[in-house]
ZAMARGU-4260 file (C-alpha; in steps of 0.2 Angstrom, whole numbers, plus 5000, padded with zeros to 4 digits):
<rodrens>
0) 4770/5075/5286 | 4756/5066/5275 | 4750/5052/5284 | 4749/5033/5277 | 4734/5026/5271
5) 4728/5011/5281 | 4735/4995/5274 | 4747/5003/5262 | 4767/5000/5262 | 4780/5014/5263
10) 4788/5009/5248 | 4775/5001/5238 | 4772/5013/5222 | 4754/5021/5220 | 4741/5011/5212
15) 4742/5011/5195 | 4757/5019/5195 | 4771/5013/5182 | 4784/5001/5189 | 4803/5006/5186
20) 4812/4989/5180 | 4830/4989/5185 | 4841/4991/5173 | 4849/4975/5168 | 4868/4970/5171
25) 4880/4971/5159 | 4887/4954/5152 | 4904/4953/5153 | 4914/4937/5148 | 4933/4936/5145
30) 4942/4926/5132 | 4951/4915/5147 | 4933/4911/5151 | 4928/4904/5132 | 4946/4896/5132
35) 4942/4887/5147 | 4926/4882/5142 | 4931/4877/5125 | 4944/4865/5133 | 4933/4856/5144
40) 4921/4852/5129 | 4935/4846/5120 | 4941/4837/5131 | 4927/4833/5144 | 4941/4832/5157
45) 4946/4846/5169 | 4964/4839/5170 | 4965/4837/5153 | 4956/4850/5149 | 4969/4861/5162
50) 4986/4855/5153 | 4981/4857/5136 | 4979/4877/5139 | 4992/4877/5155 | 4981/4883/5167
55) 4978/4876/5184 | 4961/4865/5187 | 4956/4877/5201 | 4956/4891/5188 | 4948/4883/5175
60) 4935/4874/5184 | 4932/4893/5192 | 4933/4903/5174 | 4921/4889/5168 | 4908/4894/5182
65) 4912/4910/5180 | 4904/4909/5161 | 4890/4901/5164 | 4884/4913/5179 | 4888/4926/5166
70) 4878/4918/5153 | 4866/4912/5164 | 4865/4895/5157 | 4870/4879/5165 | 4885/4873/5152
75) 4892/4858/5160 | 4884/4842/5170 | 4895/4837/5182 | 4896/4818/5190 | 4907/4813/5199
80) 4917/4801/5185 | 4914/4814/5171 | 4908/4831/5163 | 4896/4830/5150 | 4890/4846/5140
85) 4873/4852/5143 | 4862/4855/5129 | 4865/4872/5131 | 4885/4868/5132 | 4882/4858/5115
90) 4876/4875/5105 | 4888/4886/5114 | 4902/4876/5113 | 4903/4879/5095 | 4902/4896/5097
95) 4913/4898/5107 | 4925/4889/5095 | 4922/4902/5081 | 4925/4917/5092 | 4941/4912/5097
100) 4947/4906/5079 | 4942/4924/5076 | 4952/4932/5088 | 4966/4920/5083 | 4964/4926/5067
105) 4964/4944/5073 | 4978/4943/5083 | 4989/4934/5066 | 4983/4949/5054 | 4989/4961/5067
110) 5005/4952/5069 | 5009/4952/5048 | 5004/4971/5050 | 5018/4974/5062 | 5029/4963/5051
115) 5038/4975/5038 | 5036/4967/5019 | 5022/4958/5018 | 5004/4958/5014 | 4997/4968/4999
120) 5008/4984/4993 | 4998/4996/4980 | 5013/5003/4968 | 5009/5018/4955 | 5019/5020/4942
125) 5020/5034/4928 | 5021/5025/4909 | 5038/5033/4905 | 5044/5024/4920 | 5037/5009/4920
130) 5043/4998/4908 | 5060/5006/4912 | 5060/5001/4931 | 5050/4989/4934 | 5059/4974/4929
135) 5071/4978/4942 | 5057/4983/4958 | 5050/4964/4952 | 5067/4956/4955 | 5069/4964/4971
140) 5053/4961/4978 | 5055/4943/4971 | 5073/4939/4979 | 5071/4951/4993 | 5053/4951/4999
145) 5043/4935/4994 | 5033/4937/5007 | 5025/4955/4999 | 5011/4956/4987 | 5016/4969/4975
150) 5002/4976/4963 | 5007/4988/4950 | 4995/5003/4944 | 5000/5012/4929 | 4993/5030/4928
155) 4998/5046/4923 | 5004/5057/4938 | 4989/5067/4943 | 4978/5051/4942 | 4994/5042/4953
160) 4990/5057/4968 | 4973/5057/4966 | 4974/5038/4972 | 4986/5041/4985 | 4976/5052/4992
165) 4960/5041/4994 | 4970/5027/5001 | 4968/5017/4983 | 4986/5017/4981 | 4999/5016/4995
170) 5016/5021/4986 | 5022/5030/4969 | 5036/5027/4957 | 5038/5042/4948 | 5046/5060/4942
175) 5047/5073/4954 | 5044/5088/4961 | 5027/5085/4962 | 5021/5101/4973 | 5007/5090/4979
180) 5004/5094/4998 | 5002/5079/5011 | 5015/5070/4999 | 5032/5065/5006 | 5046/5060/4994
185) 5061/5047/4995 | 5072/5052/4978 | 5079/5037/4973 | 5089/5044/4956 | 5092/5058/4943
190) 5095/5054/4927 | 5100/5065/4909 | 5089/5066/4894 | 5097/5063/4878 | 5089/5068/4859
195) 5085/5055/4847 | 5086/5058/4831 | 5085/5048/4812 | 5101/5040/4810 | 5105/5053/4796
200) 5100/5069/4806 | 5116/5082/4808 | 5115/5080/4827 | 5116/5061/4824 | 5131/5053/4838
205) 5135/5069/4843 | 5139/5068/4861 | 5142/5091/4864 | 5125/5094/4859 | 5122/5113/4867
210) 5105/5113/4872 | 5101/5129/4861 | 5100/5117/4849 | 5083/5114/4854 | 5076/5131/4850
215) 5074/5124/4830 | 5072/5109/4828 | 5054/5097/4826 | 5053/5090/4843 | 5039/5077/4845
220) 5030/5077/4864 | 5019/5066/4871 | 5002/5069/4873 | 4997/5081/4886 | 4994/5073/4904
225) 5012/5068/4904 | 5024/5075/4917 | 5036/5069/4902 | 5030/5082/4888 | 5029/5096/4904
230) 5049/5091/4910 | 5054/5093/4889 | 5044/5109/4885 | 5053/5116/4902 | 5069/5109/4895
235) 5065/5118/4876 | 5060/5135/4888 | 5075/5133/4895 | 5084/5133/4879 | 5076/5146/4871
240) 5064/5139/4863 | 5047/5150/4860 | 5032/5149/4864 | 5024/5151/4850 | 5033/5137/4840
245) 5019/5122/4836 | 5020/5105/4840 | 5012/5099/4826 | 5013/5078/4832 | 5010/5070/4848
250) 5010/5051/4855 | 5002/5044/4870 | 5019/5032/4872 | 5038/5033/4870 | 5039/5019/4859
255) 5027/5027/4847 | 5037/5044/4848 | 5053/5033/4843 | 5044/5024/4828 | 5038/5042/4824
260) 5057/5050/4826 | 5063/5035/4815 | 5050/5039/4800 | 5058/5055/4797 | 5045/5069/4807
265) 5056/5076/4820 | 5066/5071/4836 | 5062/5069/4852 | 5068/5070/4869 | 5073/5050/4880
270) 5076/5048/4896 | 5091/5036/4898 | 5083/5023/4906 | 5072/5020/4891 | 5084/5024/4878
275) 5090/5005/4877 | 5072/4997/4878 | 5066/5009/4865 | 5080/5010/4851 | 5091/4996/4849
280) 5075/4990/4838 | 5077/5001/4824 | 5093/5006/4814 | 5082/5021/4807 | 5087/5030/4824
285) 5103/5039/4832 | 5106/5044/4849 | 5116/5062/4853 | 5121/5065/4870 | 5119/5084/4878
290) 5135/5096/4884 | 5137/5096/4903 | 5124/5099/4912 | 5113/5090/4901 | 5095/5090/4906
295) 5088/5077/4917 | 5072/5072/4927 | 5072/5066/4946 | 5064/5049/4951 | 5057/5046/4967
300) 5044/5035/4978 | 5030/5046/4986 | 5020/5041/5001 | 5008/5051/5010 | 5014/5061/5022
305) 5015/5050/5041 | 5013/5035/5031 | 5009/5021/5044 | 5021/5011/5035 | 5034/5025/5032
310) 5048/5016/5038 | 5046/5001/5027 | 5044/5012/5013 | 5059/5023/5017 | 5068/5005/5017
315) 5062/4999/5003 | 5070/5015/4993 | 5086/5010/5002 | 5085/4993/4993 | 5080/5001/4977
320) 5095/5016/4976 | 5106/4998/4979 | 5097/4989/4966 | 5096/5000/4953 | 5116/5006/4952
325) 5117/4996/4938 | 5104/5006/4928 | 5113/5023/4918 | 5108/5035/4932 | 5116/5045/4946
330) 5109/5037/4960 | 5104/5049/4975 | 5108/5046/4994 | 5093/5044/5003
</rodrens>
């Protein structure tokens, strides 16, 4: 064993030697600590203080001291008649206000979360649907849930999923199948096609149209990016209809596909949901109806796939199947 130098302690470091600061404790307040303290400067009155928040005057009085040993900061001056805030008391007290509003705040938005039907719902919706549908999701939403804030996205279907998938939208209104993986959907309806035509084309009111009948005539699509133009070209394949036949005219909208069907350059292709909306303005234009089973798209919400709101959204299709029995389409169970 080395002996001691003379006059030197055990435990006393080298000269010169670096001392090793202990490593500082850990604050650790609770909220029934600031809500006790915030009480008491409210009130400057332990009893008072103790029945506005129902806790005991023992418990308060201890949570209050148990603050200020935490903080390390003398928040109260006691007397015998009265409590008074310390300078310190006076800065923290406000403080301590803010962070429980905070929390209070915190605890209110968690509670609306939990809450099905209310705070913002993001809804994509494809242009062939939406100004078909959406006066009937509005009325819903409206009479139903008041408490929801609805905001509408219209987009072509690619753009739709693209949003969905980066959290910028939280549920679709569209055509499916969409093949889009992490995509879950909630079919609401199906619903036919029928073929517009000029009022004086041979297929004009016919209500037997063999879908055959497609193979020749001058159909006019919408522009590509619509799932709308995609369904019809399957529908005219379906028929018969070659590959190779052009389509000389496109439209970026139904109604502009209706004016154009009603100048005399072809026919086109309606969902029945947009068939009044789109033809009742114009005498220029006939409607004929296709033989059983006449072609037909599917309508659906999408969500993404373990939605954390899946459950609202599976009830809210449930309300719309309900609300949209009305509307000329085969409504699907859910």
């Amino acid at each position: 064993m080395s002996p001691i130098a003379p006059g030197k302690d055990p435990g006393q470091s080298p000269a010169g030697a670096a001392t090793k600061a202990a490593p500082a404790r850990p604050r650790q307040l609770s909220l029934a600590q600031l809500r006790a303290f915030a009480a008491v400067a409210e009130h400057l009155h332990f009893r008072d203080a103790a029945s506005a928040i129902g806790m005991s005057q023992p418990a308060l009085s201890g949570a209050v001291s148990a603050l200020e040993e935490v903080l390390d900061v003398q928040l109260l001056e006691r007397t015998t008649r009265k409590v008074l805030l310390s300078p310190a008391g006076e800065r923290l007290a406000a403080r301590a206000r803010t962070v429980l509003d905070a929390v209070g705040e915190l605890l209110e938005e968690a509670d609306a979360a939990r809450a099905p039907f209310t705070g913002v719902l993001r809804l994509g919706v494809i242009p062939t649907v939406a100004p078909y549908l959406l006066p009937t999701v509005l009325r819903l939403v409206h009479d139903a849930y008041p408490a929801l804030d609805l905001q509408v996205h219209e987009e072509q279907t690619s753009s739709l999923l693209d949003g969905l998938a980066q959290g910028r939208l939280d549920l679709l209104l569209l055509a499916v199948p969409l093949g889009a993986p992490g995509v879950t959907e909630l079919p609401l309806f199906d619903e036919d096609f029928v073929l517009v035509t000029p009022s004086d084309h041979w297929l004009a009111g016919r209500g037997d149209i063999p879908r055959a009948a497609l193979r020749e005539l001058d159909l006019l699509l919408l522009d590509e990016g619509h799932c709308l133009r995609d369904q019809a070209l399957d529908i005219c394949r379906e028929a018969g209809r070659t590959t190779g036949m052009p389509v000389t005219t496109s439209a970026a909208g139904l109604s502009t596909l209706v004016q154009l069907v009603g100048g005399g350059m072809g026919v086109t292709l309606l969902p029945r949901t947009a068939l009044r909306v789109e033809t009742d303005r114009s005498e220029a234009l006939a409607t004929g109806y296709f033989a059983d089973p006449a072609p037909s798209r599917r309508v659906a919400l999408a969500m993404r796939a373990g939605a954390a709101r899946q459950e609202e959204f599976e009830q809210f299709a449930e309300a719309l199947r309900a609300a949209m029995r009305s509307l000329p389409v085969r409504i699907l169970r859910g």
